[in-house]
C-alpha positions as CSV (number, residue, x, y, z in Angstrom):
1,X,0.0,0.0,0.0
2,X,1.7,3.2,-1.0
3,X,1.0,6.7,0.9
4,X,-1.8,7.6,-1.0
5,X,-3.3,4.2,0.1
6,X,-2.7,2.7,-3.7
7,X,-2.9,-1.2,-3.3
8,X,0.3,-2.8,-5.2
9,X,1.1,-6.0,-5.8
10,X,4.3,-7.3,-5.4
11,X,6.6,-10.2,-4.7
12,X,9.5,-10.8,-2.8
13,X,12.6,-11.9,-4.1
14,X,13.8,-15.6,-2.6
15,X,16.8,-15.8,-0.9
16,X,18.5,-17.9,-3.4
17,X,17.9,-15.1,-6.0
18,X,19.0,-12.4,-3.9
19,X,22.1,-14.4,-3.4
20,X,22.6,-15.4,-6.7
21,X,22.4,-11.7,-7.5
22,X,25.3,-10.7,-4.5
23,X,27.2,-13.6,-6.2
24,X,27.6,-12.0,-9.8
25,X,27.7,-8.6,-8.3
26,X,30.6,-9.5,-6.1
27,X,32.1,-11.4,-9.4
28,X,31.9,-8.0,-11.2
29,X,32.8,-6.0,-8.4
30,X,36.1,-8.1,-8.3
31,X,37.3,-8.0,-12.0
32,X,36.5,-3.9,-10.8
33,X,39.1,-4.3,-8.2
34,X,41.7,-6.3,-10.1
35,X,41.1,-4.0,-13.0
36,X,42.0,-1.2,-10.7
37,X,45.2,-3.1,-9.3
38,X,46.2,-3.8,-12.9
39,X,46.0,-0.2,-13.6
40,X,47.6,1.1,-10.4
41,X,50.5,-1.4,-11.3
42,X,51.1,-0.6,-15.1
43,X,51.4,3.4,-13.7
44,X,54.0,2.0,-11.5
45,X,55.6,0.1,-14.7
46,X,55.0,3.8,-16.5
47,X,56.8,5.8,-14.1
48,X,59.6,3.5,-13.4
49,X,60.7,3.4,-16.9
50,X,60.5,7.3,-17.2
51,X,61.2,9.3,-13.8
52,X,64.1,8.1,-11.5
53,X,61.7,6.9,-8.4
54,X,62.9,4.4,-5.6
55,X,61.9,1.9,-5.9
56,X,60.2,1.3,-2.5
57,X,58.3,4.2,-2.4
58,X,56.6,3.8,-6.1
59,X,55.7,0.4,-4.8
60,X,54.1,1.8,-1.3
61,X,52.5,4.6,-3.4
62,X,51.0,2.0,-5.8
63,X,49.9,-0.3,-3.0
64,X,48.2,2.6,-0.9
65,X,46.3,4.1,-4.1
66,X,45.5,0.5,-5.0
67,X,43.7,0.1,-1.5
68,X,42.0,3.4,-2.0
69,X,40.7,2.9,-5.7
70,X,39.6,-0.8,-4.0
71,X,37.8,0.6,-1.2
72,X,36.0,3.5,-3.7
73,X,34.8,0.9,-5.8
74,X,33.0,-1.1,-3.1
75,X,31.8,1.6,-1.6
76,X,30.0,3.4,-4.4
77,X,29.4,0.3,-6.9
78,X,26.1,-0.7,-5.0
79,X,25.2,2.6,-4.2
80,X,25.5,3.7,-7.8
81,X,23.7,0.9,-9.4
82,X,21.0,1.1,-7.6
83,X,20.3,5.0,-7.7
84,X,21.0,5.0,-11.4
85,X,19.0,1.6,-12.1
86,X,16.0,2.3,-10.0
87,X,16.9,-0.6,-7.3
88,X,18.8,-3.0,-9.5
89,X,22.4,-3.8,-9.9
90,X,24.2,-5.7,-12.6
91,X,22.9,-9.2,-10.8
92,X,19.9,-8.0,-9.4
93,X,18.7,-6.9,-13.3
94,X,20.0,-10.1,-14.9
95,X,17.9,-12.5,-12.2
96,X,15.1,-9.9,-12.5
97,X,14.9,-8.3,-9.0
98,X,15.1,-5.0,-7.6
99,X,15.3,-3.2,-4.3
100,X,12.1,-1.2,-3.5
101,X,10.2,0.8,-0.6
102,X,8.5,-0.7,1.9
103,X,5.9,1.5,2.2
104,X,5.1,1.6,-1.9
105,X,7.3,5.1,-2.1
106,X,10.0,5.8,-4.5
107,X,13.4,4.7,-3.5
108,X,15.4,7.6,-2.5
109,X,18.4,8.2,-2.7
110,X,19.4,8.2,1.3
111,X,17.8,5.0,1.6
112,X,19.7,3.3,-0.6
113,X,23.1,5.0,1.0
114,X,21.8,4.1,4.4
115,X,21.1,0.1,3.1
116,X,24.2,-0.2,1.4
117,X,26.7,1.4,4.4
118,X,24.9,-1.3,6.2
119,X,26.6,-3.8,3.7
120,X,29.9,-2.6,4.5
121,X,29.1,-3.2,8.7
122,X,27.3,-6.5,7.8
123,X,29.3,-7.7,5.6
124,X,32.8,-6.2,4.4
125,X,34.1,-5.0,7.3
126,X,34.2,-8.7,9.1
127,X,35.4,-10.5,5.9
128,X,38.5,-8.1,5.7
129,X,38.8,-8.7,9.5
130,X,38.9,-12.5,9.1
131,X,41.2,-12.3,6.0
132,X,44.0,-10.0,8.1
133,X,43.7,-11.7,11.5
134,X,46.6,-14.2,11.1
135,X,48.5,-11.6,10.3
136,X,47.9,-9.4,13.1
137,X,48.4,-11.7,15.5
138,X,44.3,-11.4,16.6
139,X,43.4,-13.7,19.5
140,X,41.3,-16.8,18.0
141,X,38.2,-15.7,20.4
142,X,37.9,-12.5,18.8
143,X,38.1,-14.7,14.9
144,X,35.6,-17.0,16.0
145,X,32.9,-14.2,17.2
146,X,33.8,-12.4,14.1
147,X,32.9,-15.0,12.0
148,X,29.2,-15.6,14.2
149,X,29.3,-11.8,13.7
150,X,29.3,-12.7,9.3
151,X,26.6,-15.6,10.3
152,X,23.8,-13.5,11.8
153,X,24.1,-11.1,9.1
154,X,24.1,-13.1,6.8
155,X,21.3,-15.9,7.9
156,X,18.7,-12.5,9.3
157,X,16.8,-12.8,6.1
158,X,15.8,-16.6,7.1
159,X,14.3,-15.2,10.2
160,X,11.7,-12.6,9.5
161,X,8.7,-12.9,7.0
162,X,9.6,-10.2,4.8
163,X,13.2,-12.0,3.9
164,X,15.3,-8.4,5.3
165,X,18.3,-7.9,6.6
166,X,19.5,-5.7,8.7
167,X,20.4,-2.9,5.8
168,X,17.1,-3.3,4.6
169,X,15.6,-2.8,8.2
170,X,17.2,0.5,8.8
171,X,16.3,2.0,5.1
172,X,12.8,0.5,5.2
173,X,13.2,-1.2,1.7
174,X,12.9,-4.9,1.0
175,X,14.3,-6.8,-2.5
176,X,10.7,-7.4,-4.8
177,X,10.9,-9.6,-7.6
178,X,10.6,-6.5,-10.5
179,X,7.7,-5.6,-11.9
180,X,7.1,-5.8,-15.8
181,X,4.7,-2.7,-16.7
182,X,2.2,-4.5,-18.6
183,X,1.6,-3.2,-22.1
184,X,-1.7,-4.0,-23.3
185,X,-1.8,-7.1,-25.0
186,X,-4.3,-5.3,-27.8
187,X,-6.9,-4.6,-25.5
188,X,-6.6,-8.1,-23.4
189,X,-6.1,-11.7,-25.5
190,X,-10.0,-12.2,-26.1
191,X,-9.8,-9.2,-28.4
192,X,-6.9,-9.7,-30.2
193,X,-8.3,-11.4,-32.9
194,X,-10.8,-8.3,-33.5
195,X,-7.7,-5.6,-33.6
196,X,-7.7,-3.8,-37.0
197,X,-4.2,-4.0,-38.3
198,X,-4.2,-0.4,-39.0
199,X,-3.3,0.3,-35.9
200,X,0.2,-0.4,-37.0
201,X,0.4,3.2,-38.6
202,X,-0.6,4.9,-35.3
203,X,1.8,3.5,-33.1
204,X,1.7,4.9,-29.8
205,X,5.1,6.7,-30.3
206,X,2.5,9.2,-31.8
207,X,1.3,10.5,-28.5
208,X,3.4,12.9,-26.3
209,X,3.8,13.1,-22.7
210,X,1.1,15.9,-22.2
211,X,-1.0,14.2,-24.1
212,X,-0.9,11.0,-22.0
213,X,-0.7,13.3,-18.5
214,X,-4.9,14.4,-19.1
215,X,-6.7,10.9,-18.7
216,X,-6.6,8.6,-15.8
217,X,-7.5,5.3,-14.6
218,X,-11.6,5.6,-14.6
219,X,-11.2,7.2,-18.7
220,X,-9.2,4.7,-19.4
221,X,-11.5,1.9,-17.9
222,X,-14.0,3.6,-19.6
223,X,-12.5,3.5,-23.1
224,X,-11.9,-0.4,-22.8
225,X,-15.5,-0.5,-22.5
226,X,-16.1,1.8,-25.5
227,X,-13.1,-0.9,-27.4
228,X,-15.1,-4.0,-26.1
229,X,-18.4,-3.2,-27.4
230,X,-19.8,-4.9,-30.1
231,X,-23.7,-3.2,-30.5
232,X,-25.4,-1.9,-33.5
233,X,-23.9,1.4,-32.7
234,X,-20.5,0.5,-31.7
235,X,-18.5,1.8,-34.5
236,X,-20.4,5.1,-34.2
237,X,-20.0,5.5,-30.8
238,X,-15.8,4.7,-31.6
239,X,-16.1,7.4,-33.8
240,X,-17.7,9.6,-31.8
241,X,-15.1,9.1,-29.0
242,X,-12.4,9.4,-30.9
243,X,-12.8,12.7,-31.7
244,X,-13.8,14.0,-28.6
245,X,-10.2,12.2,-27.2
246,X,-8.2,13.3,-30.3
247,X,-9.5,17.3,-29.7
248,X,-9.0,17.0,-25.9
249,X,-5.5,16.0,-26.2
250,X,-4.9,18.3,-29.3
251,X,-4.3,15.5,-31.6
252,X,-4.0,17.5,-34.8
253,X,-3.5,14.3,-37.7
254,X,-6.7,14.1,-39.4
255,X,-9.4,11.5,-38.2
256,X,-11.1,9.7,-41.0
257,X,-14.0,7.4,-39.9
258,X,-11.4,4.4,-40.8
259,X,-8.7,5.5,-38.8
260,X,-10.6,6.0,-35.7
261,X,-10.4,2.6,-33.8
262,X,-7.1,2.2,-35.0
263,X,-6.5,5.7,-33.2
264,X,-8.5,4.2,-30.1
265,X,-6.8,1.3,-30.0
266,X,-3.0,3.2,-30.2
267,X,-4.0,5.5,-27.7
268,X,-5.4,2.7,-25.2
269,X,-2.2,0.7,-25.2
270,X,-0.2,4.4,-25.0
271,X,-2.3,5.4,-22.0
272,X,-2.4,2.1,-20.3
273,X,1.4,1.9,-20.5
274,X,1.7,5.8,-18.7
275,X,-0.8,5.1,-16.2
276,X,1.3,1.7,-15.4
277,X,4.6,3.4,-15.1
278,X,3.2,5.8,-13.2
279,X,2.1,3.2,-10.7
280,X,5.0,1.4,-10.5
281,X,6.6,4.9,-9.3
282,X,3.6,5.7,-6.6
283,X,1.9,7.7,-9.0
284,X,-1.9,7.5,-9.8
285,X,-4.6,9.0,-11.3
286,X,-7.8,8.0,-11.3
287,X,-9.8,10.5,-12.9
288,X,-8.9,13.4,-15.8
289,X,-10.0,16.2,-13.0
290,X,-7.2,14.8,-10.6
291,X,-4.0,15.7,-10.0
292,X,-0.7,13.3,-10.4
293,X,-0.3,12.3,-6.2
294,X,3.8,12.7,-5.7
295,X,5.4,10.5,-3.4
296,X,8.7,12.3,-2.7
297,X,12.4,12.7,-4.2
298,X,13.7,9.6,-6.2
């Protein structure tokens, strides 16, 4: 249920998908890395063969900025993703899931900053902890409760109904299995057989933006009906309709009697498709007189 009190549908992701998806983003995220080590290491190569540098130093220089470029990419890959992506990162779009607002709001920004510096805490921080403690001489004690630390975090979306963990919790987002906006499938598969094949030459490409913004959910429920009927005075009442729409909107192509269920049709699966995206960002409309509710910054 969003603010507004929009009912949406959705579905959560399962826990083998969400860590199939942290799987190939942590594959990605370490060619990143390497790539960045590569690079830092071929500048070393570049400066040793042309400025007279000990050779200590370049190699302490190298392995600090090599650290730094490391710990900027895992710090801003996720983050990046999924403010640019709307919620998804490379593995979360290729297995079809997204991160999303628990409350039916638009993912903002802070939220996915707050969720993903929770990453670092539940997951990051330990692993680099276990992977320098034989080094630093760390008691075994403090190894082993690291390593429960990794397994709470780790197994938390097992134990709550809503499959969160703890970043999730403080962001108030949970990982939905993404929604496809539904196009019309010409005007719903019992009357796809009865679609004039005209319509190919009034593709909804035709309409702009403001033309789409007027009508809402009950017009376009209303024109469905208008599509579905099959009376004496059907066609008529398609015409009829069709130019009422077509001057509303300021459609200004001419509207011959047989272009106008073609134009019907086009505009259907044009506004259908608006008022869908829309909802999927906490928008709706549900009348022409209404204004578009806002949910907040993205």
């Amino acid at each position: 249920m969003t603010p507004e009190g929009v009912p949406l549908t959705i579905r959560l992701a399962d826990r083998g998908t969400r860590f199939g998806a942290l799987l190939i983003d942590l594959i990605v995220l370490g060619f990143l890395v390497s790539l960045a080590w590569i690079l830092s290491f071929l500048g070393l190569w570049f400066f040793n063969a042309n400025f007279n540098i000990d050779d200590k130093l370049a190699l302490g220089i190298t392995f600090s900025i090599s650290l730094v470029l490391s710990f900027l990419i895992r710090s801003f890959y996720f983050c990046w993703f999924e403010i640019r992506w709307r919620g998804s990162t490379p593995g979360k779009r290729m297995l079809g899931i997204r991160v999303a607002d628990r409350h039916g709001g638009r993912l903002t920004a802070e939220a996915v900053i707050a969720r993903n510096i929770m990453r670092e805490v539940e997951l990051f921080l330990p692993i680099t902890f276990l992977t320098t403690a034989p080094s630093d001489n760390v008691e075994a004690w403090q190894t082993i409760v690291t390593a429960v630390w990794i397994g709470i975090f780790v197994f938390m979306p097992f134990f709550n109904r809503d499959r969160l963990r703890v970043g999730d919790l403080v962001s108030g987002t949970w990982v939905i299995i993404a929604p496809r906006p539904r196009l019309l499938q010409d005007i719903g598969e019992a009357m796809s057989s009865r679609l004039s094949p005209a319509k190919q030459t009034l593709p909804h490409s035709s309409f702009t933006p403001a033309q789409l913004s007027i009508y809402g959910v009950y017009e376009l429920q209303t024109l469905e009906t208008v599509l579905r009927a099959t009376g004496k005075s059907a066609d008529a009442t398609r015409r009829d309709v069709a130019r009422r729409i077509a001057r509303k909107i300021d459609f200004t192509k001419p509207l011959p009697d047989a272009a106008c269920q073609p134009f019907l049709e086009a505009f259907y699966v044009a506004q259908r498709a608006r008022l869908e995206a829309d909802l999927l960002m906490g928008r709706r409309k549900e009348k022409k007189e209404a204004e578009d509710d806002e949910t907040g910054s993205a």
